[in-house]
C-alpha positions as CSV (number, residue, x, y, z in Angstrom):
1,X,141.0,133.2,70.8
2,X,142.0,130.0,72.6
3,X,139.8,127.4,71.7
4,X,137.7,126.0,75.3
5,X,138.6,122.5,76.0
6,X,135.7,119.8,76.1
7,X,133.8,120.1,79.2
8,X,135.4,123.5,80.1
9,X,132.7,125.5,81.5
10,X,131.8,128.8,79.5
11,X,131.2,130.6,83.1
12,X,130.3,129.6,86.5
13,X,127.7,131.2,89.0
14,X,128.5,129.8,92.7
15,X,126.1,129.5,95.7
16,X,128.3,127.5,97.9
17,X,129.8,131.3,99.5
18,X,128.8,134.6,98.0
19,X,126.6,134.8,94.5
20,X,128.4,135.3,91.9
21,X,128.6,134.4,88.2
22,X,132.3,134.3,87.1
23,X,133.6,134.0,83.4
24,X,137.2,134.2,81.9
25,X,137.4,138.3,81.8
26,X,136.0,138.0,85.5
27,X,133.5,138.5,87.7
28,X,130.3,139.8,85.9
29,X,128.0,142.3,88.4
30,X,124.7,140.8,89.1
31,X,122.3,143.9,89.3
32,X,120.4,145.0,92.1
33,X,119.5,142.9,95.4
34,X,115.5,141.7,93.9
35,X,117.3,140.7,91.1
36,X,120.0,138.7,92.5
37,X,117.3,137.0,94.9
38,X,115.9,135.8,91.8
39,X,118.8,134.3,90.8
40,X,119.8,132.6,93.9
41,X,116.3,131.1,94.0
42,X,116.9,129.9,90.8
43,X,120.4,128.5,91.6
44,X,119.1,126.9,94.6
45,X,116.9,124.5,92.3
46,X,118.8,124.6,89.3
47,X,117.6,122.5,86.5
48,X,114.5,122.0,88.4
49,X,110.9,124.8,88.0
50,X,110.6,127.2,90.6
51,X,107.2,128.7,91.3
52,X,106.1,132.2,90.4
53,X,104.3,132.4,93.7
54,X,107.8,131.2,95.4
55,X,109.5,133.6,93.8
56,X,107.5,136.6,94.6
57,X,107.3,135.4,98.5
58,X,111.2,135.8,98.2
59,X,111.4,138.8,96.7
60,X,108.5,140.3,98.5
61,X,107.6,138.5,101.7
62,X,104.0,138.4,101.6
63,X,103.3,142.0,100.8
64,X,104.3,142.2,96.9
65,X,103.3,145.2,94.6
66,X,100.3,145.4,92.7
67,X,103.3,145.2,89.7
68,X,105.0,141.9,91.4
69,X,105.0,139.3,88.4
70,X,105.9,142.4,85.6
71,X,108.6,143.4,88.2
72,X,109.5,139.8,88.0
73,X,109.3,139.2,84.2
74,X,111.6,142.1,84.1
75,X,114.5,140.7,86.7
76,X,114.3,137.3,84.6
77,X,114.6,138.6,81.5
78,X,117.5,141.0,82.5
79,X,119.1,138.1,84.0
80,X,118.5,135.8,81.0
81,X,120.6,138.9,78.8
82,X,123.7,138.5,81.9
83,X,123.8,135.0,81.3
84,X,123.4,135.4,77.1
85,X,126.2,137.8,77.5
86,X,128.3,135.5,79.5
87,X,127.9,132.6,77.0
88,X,125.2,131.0,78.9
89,X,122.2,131.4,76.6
90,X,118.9,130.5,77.1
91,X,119.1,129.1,80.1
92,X,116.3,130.4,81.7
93,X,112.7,129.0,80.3
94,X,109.5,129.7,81.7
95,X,107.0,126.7,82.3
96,X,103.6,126.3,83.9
97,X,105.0,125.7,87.5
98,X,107.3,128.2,87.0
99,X,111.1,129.2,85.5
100,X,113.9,127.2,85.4
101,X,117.4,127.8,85.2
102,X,119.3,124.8,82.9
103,X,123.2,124.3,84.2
104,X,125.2,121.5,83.7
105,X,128.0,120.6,86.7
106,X,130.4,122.6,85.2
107,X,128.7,125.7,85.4
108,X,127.2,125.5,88.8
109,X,129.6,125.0,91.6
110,X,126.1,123.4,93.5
111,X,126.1,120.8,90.8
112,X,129.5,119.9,90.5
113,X,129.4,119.4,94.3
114,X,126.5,116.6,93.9
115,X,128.1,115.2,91.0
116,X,131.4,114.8,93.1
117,X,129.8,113.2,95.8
118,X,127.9,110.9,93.7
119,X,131.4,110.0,91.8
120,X,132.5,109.3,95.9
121,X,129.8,106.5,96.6
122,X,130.3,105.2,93.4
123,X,134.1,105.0,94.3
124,X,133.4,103.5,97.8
125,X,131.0,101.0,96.2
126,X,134.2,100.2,94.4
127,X,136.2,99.8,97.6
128,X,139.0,102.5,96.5
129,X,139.0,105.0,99.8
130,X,142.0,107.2,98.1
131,X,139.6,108.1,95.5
132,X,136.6,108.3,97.4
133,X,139.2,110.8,99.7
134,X,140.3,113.2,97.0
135,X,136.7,113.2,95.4
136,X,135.1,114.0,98.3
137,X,138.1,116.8,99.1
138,X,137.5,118.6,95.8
139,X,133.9,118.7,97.2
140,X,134.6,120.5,99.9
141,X,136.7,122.7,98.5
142,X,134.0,124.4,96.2
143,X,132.9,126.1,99.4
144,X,134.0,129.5,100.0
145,X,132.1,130.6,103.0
146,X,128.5,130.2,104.1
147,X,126.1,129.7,101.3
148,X,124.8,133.3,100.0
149,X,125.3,135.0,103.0
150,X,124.6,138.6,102.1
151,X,121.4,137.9,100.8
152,X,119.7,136.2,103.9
153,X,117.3,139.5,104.2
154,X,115.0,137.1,102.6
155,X,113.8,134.4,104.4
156,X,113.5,132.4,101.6
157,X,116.7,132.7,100.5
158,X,117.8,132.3,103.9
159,X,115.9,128.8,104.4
160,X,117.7,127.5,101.1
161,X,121.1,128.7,102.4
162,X,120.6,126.5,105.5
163,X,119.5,123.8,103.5
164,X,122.6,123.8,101.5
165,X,124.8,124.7,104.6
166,X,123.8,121.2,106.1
167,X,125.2,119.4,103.6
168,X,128.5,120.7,104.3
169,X,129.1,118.8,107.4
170,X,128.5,115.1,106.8
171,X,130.2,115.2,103.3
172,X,133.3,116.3,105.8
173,X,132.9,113.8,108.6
174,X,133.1,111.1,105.0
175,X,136.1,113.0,104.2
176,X,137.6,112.4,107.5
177,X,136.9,108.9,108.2
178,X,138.4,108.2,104.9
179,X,141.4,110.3,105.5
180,X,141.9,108.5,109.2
181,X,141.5,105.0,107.7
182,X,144.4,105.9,105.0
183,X,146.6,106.7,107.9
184,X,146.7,110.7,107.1
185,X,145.5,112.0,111.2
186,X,147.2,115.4,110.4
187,X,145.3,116.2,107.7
188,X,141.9,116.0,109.8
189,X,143.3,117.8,112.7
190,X,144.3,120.6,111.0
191,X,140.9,121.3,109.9
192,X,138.1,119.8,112.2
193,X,138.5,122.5,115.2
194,X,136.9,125.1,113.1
195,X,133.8,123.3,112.0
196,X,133.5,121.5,115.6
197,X,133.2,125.2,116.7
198,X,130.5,125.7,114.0
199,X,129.0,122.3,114.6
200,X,129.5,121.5,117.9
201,X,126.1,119.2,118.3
202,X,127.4,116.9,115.8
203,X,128.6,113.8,117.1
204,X,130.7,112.0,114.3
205,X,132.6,114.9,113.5
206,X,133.3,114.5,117.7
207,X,134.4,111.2,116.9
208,X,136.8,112.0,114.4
209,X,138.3,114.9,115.8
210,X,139.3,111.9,118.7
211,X,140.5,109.9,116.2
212,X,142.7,112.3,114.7
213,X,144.2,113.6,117.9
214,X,144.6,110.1,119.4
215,X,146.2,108.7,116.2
216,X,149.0,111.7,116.6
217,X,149.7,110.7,120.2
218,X,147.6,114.0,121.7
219,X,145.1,112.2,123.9
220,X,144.9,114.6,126.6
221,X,143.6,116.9,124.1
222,X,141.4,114.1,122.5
223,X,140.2,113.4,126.1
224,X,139.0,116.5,126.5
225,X,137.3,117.0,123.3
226,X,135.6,114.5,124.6
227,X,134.5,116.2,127.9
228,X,133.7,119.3,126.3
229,X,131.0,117.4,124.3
230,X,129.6,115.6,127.2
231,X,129.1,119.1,129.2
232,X,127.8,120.4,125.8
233,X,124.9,117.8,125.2
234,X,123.8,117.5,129.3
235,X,123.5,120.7,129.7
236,X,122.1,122.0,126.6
237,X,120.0,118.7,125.3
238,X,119.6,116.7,128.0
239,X,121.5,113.7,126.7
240,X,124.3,112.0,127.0
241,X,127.6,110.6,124.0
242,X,126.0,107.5,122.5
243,X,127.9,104.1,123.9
244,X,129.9,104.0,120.5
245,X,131.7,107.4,121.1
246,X,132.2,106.7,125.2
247,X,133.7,103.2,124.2
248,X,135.7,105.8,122.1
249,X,136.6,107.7,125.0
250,X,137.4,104.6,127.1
251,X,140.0,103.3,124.6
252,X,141.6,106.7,124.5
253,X,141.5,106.6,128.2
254,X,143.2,103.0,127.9
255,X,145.8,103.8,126.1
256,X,144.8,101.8,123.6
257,X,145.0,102.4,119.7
258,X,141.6,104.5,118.9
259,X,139.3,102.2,116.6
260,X,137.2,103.1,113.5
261,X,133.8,104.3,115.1
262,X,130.8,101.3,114.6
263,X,126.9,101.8,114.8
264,X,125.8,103.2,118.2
265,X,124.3,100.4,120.3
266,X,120.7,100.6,120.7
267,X,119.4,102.7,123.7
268,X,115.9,103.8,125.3
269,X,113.8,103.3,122.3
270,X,111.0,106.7,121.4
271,X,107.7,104.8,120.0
272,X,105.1,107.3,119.4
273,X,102.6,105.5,116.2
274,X,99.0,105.4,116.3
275,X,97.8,101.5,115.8
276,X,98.3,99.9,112.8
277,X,94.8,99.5,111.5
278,X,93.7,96.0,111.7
279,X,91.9,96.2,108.0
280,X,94.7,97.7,106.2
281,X,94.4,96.2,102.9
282,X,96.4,96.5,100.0
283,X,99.5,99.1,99.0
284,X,102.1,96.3,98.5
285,X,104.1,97.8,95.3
286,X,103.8,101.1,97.8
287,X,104.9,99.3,100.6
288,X,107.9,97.6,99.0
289,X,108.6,100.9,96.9
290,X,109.0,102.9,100.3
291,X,110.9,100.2,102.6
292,X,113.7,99.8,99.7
293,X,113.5,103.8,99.9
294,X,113.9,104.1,103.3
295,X,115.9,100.9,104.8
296,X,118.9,102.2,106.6
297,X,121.2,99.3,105.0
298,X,120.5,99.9,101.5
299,X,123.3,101.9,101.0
300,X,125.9,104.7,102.0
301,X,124.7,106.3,105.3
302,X,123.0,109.2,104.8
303,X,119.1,110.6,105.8
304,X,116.7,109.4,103.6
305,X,114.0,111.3,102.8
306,X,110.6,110.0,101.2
307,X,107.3,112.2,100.2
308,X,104.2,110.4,100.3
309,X,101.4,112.8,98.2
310,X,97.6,111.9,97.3
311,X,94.5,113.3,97.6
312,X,92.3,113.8,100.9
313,X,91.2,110.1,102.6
314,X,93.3,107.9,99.9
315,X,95.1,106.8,103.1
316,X,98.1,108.6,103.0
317,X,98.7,108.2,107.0
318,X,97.5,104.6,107.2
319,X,100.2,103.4,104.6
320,X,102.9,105.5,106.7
321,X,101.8,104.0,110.3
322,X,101.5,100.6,108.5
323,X,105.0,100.5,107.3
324,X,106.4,102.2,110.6
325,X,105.4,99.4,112.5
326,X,106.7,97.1,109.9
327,X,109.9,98.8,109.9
328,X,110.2,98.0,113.7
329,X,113.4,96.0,113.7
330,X,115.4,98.7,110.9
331,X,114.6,101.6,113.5
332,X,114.9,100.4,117.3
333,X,116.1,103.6,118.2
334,X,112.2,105.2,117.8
335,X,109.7,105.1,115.4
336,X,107.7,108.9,115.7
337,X,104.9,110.2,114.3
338,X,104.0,114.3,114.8
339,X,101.1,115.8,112.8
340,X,102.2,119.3,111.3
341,X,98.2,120.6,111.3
342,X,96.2,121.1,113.8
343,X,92.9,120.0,114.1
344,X,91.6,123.2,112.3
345,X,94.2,122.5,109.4
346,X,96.5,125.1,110.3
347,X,100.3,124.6,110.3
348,X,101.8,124.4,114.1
349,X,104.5,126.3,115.1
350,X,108.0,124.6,114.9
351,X,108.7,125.0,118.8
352,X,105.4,123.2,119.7
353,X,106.1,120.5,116.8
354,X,109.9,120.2,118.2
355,X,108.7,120.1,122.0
356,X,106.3,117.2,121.2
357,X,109.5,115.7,119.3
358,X,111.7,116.2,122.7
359,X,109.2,114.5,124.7
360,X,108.8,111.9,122.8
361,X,112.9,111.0,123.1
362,X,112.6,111.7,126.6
363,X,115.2,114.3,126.1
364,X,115.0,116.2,129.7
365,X,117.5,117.2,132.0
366,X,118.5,115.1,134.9
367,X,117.3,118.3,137.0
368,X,114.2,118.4,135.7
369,X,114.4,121.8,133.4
370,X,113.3,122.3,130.1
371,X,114.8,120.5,127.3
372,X,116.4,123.3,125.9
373,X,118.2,126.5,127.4
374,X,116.4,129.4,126.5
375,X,116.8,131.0,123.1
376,X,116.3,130.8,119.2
377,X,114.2,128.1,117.6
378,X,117.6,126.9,116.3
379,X,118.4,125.9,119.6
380,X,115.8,123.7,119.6
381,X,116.3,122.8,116.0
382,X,119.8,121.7,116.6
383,X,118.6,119.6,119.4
384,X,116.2,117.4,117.5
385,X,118.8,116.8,114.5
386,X,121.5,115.8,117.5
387,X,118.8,113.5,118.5
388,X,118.4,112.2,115.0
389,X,121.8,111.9,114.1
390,X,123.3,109.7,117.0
391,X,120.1,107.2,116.6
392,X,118.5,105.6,113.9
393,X,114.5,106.9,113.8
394,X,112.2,107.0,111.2
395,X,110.3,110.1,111.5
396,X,106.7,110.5,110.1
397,X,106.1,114.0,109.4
398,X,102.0,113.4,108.9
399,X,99.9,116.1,106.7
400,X,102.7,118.6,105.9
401,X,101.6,121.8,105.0
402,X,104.9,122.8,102.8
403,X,108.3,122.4,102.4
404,X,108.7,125.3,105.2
405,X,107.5,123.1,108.1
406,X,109.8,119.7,106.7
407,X,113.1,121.4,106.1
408,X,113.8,122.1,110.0
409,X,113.0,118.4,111.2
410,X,115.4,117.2,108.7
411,X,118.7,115.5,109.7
412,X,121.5,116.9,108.4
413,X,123.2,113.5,108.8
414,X,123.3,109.7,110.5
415,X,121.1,106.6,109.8
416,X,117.5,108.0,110.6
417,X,115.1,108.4,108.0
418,X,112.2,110.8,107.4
419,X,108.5,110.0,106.0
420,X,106.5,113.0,105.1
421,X,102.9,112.8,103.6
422,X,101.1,115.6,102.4
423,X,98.0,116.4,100.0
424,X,100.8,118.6,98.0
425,X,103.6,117.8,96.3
426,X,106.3,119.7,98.4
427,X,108.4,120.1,95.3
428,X,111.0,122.0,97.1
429,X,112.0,119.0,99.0
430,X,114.9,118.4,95.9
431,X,116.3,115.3,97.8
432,X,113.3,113.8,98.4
433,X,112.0,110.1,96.7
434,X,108.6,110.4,95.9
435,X,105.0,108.2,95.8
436,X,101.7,109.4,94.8
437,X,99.1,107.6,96.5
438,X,96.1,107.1,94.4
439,X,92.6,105.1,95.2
440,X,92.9,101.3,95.9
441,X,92.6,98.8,92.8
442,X,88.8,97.2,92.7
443,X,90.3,94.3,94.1
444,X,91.5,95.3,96.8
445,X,88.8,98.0,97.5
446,X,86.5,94.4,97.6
447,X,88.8,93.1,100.5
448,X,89.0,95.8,102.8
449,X,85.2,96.3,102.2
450,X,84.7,92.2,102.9
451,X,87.6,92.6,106.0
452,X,84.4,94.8,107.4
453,X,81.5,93.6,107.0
454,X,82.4,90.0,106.2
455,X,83.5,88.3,103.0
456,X,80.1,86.2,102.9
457,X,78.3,89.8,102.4
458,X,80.8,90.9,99.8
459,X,79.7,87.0,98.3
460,X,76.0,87.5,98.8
461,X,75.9,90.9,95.8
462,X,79.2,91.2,94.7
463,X,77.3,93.5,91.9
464,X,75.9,95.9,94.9
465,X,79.8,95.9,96.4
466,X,81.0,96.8,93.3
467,X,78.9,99.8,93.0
468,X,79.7,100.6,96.7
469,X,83.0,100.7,95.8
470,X,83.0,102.7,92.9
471,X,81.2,105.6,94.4
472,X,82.9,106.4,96.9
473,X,86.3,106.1,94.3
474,X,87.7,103.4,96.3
475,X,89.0,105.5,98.7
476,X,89.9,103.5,102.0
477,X,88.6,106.6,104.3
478,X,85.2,106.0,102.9
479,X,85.3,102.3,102.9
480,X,86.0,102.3,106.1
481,X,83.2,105.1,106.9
482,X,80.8,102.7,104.7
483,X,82.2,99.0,105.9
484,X,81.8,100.5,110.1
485,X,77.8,101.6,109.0
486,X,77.0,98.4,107.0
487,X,78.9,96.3,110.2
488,X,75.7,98.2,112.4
489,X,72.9,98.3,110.0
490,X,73.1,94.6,109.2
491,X,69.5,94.8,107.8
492,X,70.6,97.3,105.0
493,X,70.6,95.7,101.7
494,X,73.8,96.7,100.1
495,X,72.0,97.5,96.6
496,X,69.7,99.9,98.4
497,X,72.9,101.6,100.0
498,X,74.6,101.3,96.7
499,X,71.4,103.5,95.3
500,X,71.8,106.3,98.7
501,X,75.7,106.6,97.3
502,X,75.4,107.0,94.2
503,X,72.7,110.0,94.7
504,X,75.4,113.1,94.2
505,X,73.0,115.1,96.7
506,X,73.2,112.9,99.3
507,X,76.5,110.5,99.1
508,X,78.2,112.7,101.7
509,X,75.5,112.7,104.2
510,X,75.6,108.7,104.0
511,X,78.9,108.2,104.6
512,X,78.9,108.6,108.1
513,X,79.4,106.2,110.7
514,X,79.6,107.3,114.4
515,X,81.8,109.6,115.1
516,X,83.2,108.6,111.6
517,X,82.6,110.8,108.3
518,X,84.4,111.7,105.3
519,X,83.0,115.6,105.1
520,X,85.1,116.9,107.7
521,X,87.7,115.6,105.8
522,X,87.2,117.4,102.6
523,X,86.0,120.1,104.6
524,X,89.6,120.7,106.0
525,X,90.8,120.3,102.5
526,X,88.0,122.6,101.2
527,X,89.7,125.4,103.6
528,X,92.9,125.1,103.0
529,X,92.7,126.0,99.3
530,X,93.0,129.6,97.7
531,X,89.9,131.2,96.9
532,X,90.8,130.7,93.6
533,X,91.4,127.1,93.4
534,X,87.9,127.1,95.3
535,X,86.3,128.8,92.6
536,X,88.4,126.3,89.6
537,X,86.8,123.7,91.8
538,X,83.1,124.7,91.5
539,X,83.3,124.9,88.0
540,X,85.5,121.9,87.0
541,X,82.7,119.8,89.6
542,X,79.9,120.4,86.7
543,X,82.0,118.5,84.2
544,X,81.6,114.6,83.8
545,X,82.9,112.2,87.0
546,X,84.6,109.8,85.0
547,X,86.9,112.7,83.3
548,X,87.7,115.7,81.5
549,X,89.9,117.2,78.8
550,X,91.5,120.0,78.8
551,X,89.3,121.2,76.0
552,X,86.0,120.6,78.7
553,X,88.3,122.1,81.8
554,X,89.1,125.3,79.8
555,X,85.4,126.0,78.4
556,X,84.4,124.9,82.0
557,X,87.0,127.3,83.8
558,X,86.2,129.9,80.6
559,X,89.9,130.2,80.3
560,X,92.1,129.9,77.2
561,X,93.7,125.6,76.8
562,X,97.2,127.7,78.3
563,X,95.3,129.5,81.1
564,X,93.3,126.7,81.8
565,X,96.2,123.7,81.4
566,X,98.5,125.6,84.4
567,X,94.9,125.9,86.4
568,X,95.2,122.0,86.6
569,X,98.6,122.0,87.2
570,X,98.3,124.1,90.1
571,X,95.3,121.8,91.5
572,X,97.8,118.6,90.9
573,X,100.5,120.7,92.8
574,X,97.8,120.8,95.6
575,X,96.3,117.5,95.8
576,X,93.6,118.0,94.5
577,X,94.2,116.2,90.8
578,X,96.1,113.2,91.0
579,X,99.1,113.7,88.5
580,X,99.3,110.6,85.7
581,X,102.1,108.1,86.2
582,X,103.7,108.3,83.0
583,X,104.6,111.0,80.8
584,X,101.5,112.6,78.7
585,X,101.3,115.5,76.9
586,X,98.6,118.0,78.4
587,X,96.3,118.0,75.6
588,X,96.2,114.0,75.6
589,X,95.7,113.8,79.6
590,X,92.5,113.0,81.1
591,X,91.8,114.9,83.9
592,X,89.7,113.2,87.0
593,X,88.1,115.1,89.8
594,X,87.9,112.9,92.9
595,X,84.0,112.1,92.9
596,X,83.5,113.0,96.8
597,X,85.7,116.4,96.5
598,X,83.5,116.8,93.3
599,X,80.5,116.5,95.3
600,X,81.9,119.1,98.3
601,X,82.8,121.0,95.9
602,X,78.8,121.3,94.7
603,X,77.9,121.8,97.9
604,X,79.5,125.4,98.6
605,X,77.2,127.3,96.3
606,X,78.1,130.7,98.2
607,X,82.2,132.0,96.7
608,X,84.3,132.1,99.6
């Protein structure tokens, strides 16, 4: 046998095109369809858990056997003996979020494509375009079709396959540029017809197709790309080429050499943020942590993408409006906020979520009809991430519900940025960078109490404050709820409120101010739970306020440590735990219940 050369991959599976796992005797079969779904969901993350409950939605679409996770079990471990017999072994593991399929880059053409692309920034950092051209070429050329197409029965499968289908295009439009600034036109304008036909929303790869044509000495036909894609985005979007791409146009028109494309000038800016609160307090290694993530010049262009979790009223939405409007000048093309709840706590539907987004860019037709032509919600989809792409916006996506409702309102390239917060921790989003919001530090808990009701009141008992502070677990919802009441009832002592708050039976009912309270809050989040995480709740609420083991939680849930530990897990998952911020082994971590969900929680005495 011929020895394998260092880094030579064993065998390859592929998701960029048809599934397929492919080793030196050939292509290996991959079983039947629930099985391959399996696989392709585990592709789609690879080296990263997916969920059993994701799993079985993808096999299953919300009505699964009474046999689902054995049915499951069996399709992983079948798979586990194709990949043992291909010369991938254990690869598959099982952990308590899930199973998770181990590949390095050479054995997952998904992988190899990031670590290409990576290898191309790291080029360009280096200022070598010919490298950063043939890296980013042998990128593209892992693609042999449209991801996984034959398994898009599943919607699932189907919404990862559209995820990874986005990333085709930008990488290409890099590719291009690079190519045109090397002086190589034909080799662009062999190839960006076809994806301009695929893509034909997408205004850099417009840009470059110009380029290309006008570089060979074919400006009537660069011309008219030109019209075609001011006909395309008036009638179908209601709006127009950015300034950037019709200077483009005029040049061509000129007769003059067609330049290198530069940032689109600013046009009619889209502001739609709630006022920055006038207390905010606070949050400044957040704040810095999430303006390096999401500053449009700190780095190659591309989206960024940052997930703000945390629990119910630790001010998740305040930090995102506060940095919006400090982000002003990065972003002059909009700054946007859209909720993706209702006000019962119920996700709302894309179309409504993109209409609110059109209206808000003021993207209708001169003649007054809708926004979009009639159609699929991908009509309306591709709309929005047109609008995204020629401006630079910074999107807040407030109180996501999952991964589902994000993925469509992502732009698929450009300068604008996307903020999502949610109680969950949307681990789906792979691409996302990630901040988990926990209660303010005693310190500055005592300021944005004293920013209320007056340093001098803060000065007069600091004691009282302090215990103000601490039973409400300095959570800036319920400062605020207690700071508004103390502002009216200036004849309340604050150690005698102190004593009303730190009455389990009654802390709820005194933190209301107004039209101001914290219960419908946790109320909303109460809902929104499984009735099994319900039911962890009201047991775990029983166990001691400043903490738990794992050893309490178990006995408490009456679970084995096992059962019991991926319990927790599934309550970090949703919020409702805040995960540690260092690495801790399960039986070492200290589990906290927030004190005000704790005392909800005791509340609903009657299972759900």
């Amino acid at each position: 046998m011929t020895p394998r050369r260092p880094g030579e991959a064993i065998a390859r599976l592929t998701v960029l095109g048809p599934l397929s796992l492919r080793t030196a005797r050939g292509e290996s079969p991959l079983g039947p369809m629930k099985q391959r779904l399996v696989l392709a969901m585990l592709l789609c993350h690879a080296n990263s858990p997916v969920t059993v409950p994701a799993l079985i939605e993808a096999l299953w679409e919300g009505s699964p056997p009474r046999t689902a996770r054995k049915n499951l079990q069996v399709y992983v471990s079948t798979l586990r003996h194709l990949l043992t017999e291909a010369g991938l072994t254990d690869r598959i593991s099982l952990h308590s979020s899930g199973y998770q399929l181990d590949l390095t880059e050479q054995e997952c053409d998904l992988l190899r494509f990031h670590h290409l692309i990576r290898a191309a920034r790291a080029a360009a950092e280096h200022d070598s375009p010919a490298a950063v051209a043939r890296l980013l070429r042998e990128a593209l050329d892992l693609w042999q079709g449209p991801p996984l197409a034959e398994l898009h029965d599943s919607q699932a499968v189907a919404e990862e396959a559209e995820r990874l289908a986005q990333r085709y295009a930008p990488v290409y439009e890099d590719w291009a540029e690079t190519e045109l600034s090397l002086g190589h036109p034909a080799r662009v304008a062999e190839t960006v017809g076809d994806l301009v036909e695929r893509h034909p929303e997408r205004e850099r790869l417009r840009a470059v197709q110009m380029r290309a044509l006008s570089q060979l000495g074919r400006q009537t036909e660069a011309l008219a790309a030109y019209e075609q894609f001011r006909l395309y985005l008036a009638a179908d979007f209601g709006l127009a080429p950015s300034p950037a791409l019709a200077a483009q146009y005029g040049s061509v028109l000129a007769g003059a050499p067609a330049a290198p494309p530069t940032a689109p000038a600013p046009v009619a800016a889209a502001h739609r943020l709630p006022p920055d609160q006038a207390e905010f307090t606070g949050r400044s290694e957040e704040l810095d942590f999430l303006q390096r993530s999401l500053d449009p010049e700190a780095g190659p262009a591309q989206p960024r993408l940052v997930v703000l979790t945390g629990p119910a009223g630790v001010g998740k939405t305040a930090t995102a409006v506060h940095l919006a409007h400090r982000l002003a000048d990065r972003y002059p093309d909009g700054r946007v906020l859209v909720r993706l709840r209702d006000d019962q706590g119920r996700a709302r539907p894309l179309r409504t979520v993109l209409a609110e987004l059109a209206q808000a860019a003021g993207r209708t037709p001169p003649n007054g009809r809708a926004p979009y032509r009639a159609g699929s919600g991908s009509d309306c989809t591709a709309g929005h991430r047109a609008w995204l792409e020629h401006h630079r916006v910074l999107l807040v996506l407030d109180d996501a519900p999952g991964e589902a409702q994000v993925r469509p309102l992502l732009p698929a390239g450009g300068r604008s940025a996307v903020l999502v917060t949610s109680r969950g921790q949307l681990a789906g989003l792979p691409d996302a960078r990630r901040w988990s919001l926990g209660p303010l530090p005693a310190a500055d808990a005592s300021r944005l109490l004293g920013r209320i009701i007056g340093p001098d009141r803060i000065a007069g008992d600091p004691r009282a404050a302090e215990r103000i502070i601490e039973a409400v677990g300095r959570l800036p919802l319920a400062l605020r709820v207690c700071g508004q009441k103390l502002a009216v009832l200036r004849h309340l002592p604050l150690g005698e409120y102190a004593t009303r708050l730190e009455d389990g039976t009654r802390v709820l009912d005194e933190l209301s101010a107004g039209d101001l309270a914290v219960r419908p809050y946790l109320g909303r989040c109460w809902r929104e739970l499984p009735a099994a995480r319900r039911r962890s709740l009201r047991l775990l609420c029983t166990l001691p306020a400043d903490g738990f083991s794992l050893t309490q939680a178990a006995a408490a849930l009456g679970d084995a440590p096992d059962t019991a530990r991926a319990e927790l897990e599934r309550l970090m998952d949703a919020g409702i735990i805040t995960p540690p911020d260092h690495e801790v082994t399960a039986h070492a971590l200290w589990y906290e219940l927030p004190r005000l969900l704790g005392a909800f929680a005791r509340e609903q005495t009657t299972p759900a």
